[in-house]
N, C-alpha and C positions, 0 to 999 in steps of 0.2 A: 526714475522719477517716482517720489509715494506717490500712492492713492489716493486721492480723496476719500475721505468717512462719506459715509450717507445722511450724516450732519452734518457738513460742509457743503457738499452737493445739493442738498435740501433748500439752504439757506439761500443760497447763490443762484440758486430758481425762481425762489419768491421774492426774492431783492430785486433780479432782471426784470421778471414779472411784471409786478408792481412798478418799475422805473418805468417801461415800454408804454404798459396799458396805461398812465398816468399821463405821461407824456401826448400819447394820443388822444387824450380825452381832454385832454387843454388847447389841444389843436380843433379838437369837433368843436368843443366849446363857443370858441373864437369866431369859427370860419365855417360852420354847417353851413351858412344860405350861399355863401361864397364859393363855395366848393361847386355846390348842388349847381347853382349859377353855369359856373366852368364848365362842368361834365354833360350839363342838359345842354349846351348849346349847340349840338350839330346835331343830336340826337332825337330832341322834343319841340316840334315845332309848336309856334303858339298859339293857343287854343285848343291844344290837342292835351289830351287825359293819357294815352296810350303812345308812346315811342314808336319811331318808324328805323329804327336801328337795330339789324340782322343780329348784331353780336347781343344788346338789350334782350330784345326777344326770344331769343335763343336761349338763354341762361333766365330768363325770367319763366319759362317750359321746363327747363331741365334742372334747374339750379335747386331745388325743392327734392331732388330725387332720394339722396342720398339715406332721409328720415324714410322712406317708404322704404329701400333696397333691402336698408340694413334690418328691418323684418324679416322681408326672404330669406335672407343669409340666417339669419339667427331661427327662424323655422326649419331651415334644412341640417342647421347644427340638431337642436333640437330634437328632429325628425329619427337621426342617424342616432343619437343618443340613445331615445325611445328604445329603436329597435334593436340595440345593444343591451341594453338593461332589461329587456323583455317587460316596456313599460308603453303599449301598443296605444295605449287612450292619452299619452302622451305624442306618441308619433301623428297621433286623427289629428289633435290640436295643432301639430305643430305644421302640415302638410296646411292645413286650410292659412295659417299665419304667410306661410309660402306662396299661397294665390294672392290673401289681401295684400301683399306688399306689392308684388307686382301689379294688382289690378288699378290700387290707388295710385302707382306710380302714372300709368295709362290715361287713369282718367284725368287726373292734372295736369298732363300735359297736353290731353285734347280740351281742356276748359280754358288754359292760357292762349290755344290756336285760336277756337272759337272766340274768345276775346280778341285777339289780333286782327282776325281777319273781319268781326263788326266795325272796328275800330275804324279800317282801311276804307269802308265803306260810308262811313258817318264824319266822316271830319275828323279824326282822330278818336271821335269820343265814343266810348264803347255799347254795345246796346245789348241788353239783358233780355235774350228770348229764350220762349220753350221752344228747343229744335224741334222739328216732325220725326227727325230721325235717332231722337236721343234713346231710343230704345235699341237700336240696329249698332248704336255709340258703343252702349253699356255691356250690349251681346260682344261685340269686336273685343271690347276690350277685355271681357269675362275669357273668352276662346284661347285670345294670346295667353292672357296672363296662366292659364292650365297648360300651355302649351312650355313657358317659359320654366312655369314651375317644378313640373314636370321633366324639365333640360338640366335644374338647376341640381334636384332631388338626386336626380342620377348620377351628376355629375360630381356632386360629394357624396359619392357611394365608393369613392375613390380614394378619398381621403382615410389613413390610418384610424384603425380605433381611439388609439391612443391618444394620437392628434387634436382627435376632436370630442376627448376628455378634457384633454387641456382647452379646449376654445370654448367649451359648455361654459366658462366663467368670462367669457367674451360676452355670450349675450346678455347675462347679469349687470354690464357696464355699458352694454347698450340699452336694455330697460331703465338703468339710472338716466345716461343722456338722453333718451326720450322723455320723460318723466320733468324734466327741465322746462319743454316747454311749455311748460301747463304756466308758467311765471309769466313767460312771452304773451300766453294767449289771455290772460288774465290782467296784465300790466296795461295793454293798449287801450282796451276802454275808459279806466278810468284819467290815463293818461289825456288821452285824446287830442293827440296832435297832428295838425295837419299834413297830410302828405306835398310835397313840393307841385307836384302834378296837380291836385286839384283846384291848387289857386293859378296855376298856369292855363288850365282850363276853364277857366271862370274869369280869365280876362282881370287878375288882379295883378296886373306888370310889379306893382311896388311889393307885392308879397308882406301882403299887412295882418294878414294871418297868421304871419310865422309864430313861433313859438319855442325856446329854449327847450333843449330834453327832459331838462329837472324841475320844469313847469306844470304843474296837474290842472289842465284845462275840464275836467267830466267829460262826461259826454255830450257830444256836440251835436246838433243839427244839420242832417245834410247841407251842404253847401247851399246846395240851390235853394232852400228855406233864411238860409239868411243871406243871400244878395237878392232875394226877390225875383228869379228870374226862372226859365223855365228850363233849365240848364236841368239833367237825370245825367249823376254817376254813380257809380259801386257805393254799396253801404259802407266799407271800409277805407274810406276817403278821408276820415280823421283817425286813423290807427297805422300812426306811421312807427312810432315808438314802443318798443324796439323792433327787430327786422324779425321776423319769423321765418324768412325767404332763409337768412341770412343762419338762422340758427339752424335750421333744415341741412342746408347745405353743409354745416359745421360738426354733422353727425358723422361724416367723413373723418373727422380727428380718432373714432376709435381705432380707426386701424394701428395709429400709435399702441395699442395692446400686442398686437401682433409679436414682435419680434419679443415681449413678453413669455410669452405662452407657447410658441414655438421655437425650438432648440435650432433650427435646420435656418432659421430664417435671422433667429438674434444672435447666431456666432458666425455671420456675416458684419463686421467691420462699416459698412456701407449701408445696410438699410435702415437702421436709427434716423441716419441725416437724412437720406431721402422719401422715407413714408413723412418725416414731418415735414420737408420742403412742400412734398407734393397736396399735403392736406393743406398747410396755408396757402400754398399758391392756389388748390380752388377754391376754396372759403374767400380768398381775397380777390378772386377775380367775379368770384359771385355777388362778391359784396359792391365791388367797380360799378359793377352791371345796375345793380339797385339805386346806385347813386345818379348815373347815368339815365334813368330809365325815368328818375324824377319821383319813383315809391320810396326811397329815402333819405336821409339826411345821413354826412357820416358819424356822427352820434349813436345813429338806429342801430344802423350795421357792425359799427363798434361793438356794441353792450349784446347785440345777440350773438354775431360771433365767438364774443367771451364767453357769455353765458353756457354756451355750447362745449366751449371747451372745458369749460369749468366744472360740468355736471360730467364731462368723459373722467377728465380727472376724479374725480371724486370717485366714482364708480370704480376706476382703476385703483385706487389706493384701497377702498374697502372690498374688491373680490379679487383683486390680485394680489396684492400686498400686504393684505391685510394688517392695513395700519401702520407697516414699520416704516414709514419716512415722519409720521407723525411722533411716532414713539422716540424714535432715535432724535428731533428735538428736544426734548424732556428729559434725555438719560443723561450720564454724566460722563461716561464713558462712551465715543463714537463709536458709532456701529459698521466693521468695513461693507467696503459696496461691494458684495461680489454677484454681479452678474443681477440687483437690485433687487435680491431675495427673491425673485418670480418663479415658478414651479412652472418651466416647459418642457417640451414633448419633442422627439426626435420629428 
């Protein structure tokens, strides 16, 4: 059977693409409050701001991990580079990137507890205190995270030089999909749409606050200022759009670089299909979670998901590829696919 050119396969990317994301965006369109409806019903009870649903909670703690992990990982690439290159004020940098990642990981997921467990206590609805112990928090979570760093450091001290040559333009495609969210966190405000949960917490059954994704409502007034009532939730209770949870979780998709960059891993037959199975399946089960949990609509989850994906992409075509799936559009002669021009490492 020929080949396919990398102008063929290019095409046939962006065509699926385009069909998929299209399609699902006709469907959020349609049916966002519908959905939201469906999914929150056994999950969010009424009057309640915060979910009493182990699997919700659970992924609403961890689902966010992946934007902090890939720090550490890319710190310890880094790390190991440094002291390859005899590049030491590079490795300082890159050793402290290796704590922040894990430390932010740490504290996110003890801010989403502490919100859970206000939650349990208050009717559902969450309460915004200074703990007494929020210092004894920050230590714990300082301790681990040198502790992990430290596990992690070492533990790619194992990895070939070579190797992690070639992944040094790993983290360059992680800097890009990081760099993405700056859209997310920038989009929501002037968006300012309501989250499903805060009219659910405010006793508005008819959900008369909804609002379309493509709608630019500004910024909004806490709830509680406009029902008049004495109702206190999170400041981020009109920044539904798009999912930031959702693009977090979506930083997961660099791994798709992987069998790139490494020879030992992309002349396995089998791991192409299942690093992308496994990335969409948790971007999509993180995204479930969101829908579920009543933080969002699936519009949110949709466009930050993509978003996410889209800024991996990108980053992979400019420090892996450089360029040639773009290029071989343009040319007039196909370009064969062999092995998608990627420079990996035994």
């Amino acid at each position: 059977m020929k080949q396919l050119s990398m102008r063929a396969k290019t095409i046939i990317s962006f065509v699926l693409f385009a069909v998929v994301f299209t399609g699902l965006t006709l469907i959020a369109s349609y049916c966002d409050l519908s959905i939201s409806k469906i999914l929150t019903k056994n999950t969010l009870p009424e009057g309640a701001y915060i979910s009493t649903s182990v699997f919700t909670l659970f992924f609403e703690a961890m689902g966010s991990c992946p934007i902090y992990l890939v720090v550490s990982i890319a710190g310890a690439i880094w790390f190991w580079w440094g002291i390859a290159h005899k590049k030491i004020w590079l490795s300082v940098i890159a050793a402290i990137l290796v704590f922040i990642g894990f430390f932010l990981t740490l504290q996110d997921v003890f801010k989403y507890y502490t919100e859970a467990v206000t939650a349990s206590l208050n009717n559902g609805i969450p309460v915004e205190v200074e703990m007494k112990g929020g210092f004894y928090k920050t230590l714990i979570s300082a301790v681990i995270a040198i502790a992990e760093g430290a596990c992690l450091v070492f533990a790619w001290s194992h990895v070939k030089p070579e190797t992690n040559d070639a992944l040094f333009k790993w983290v360059f495609v992680i800097v890009v999909a990081m760099a993405g969210y700056l859209i997310v966190h920038f989009v929501k405000g002037p968006v300012g749409r309501m989250r499903f949960r805060t009219m659910n917490a405010a006793g508005d059954t008819e959900f008369t606050q909804f609002t379309n994704w493509w709608v630019s409502n500004g910024k909004r007034k806490p709830y509680s200022a406009e029902a008049g009532s004495a109702l206190v939730l999170p400041s981020d209770q009109c920044k539904s759009f798009p999912s930031g949870h959702t693009y977090s979780a979506g930083l997961i998709y660099t791994l798709i670089c992987l069998p790139d960059l490494v020879k030992s891993i992309g002349d396995k037959k089998w791991t192409r299909p299942v690093i992308y199975a496994v990335t969409i399946a948790f971007t999509g089960i993180v995204a479930i979670s969101r829908i579920a949990a009543g933080a969002h609509y699936m519009s949110d989850v949709l466009f930050g998901g993509t978003l996410s994906f889209l800024f991996m992409m990108i980053g992979r075509e400019i420090f892996i590829f450089k360029g040639a799936h773009f290029k071989a559009l343009f040319e007039r002669k196909a370009v064969p696919l062999d092995g998608d021009n990627a420079e990996t490492a035994e």
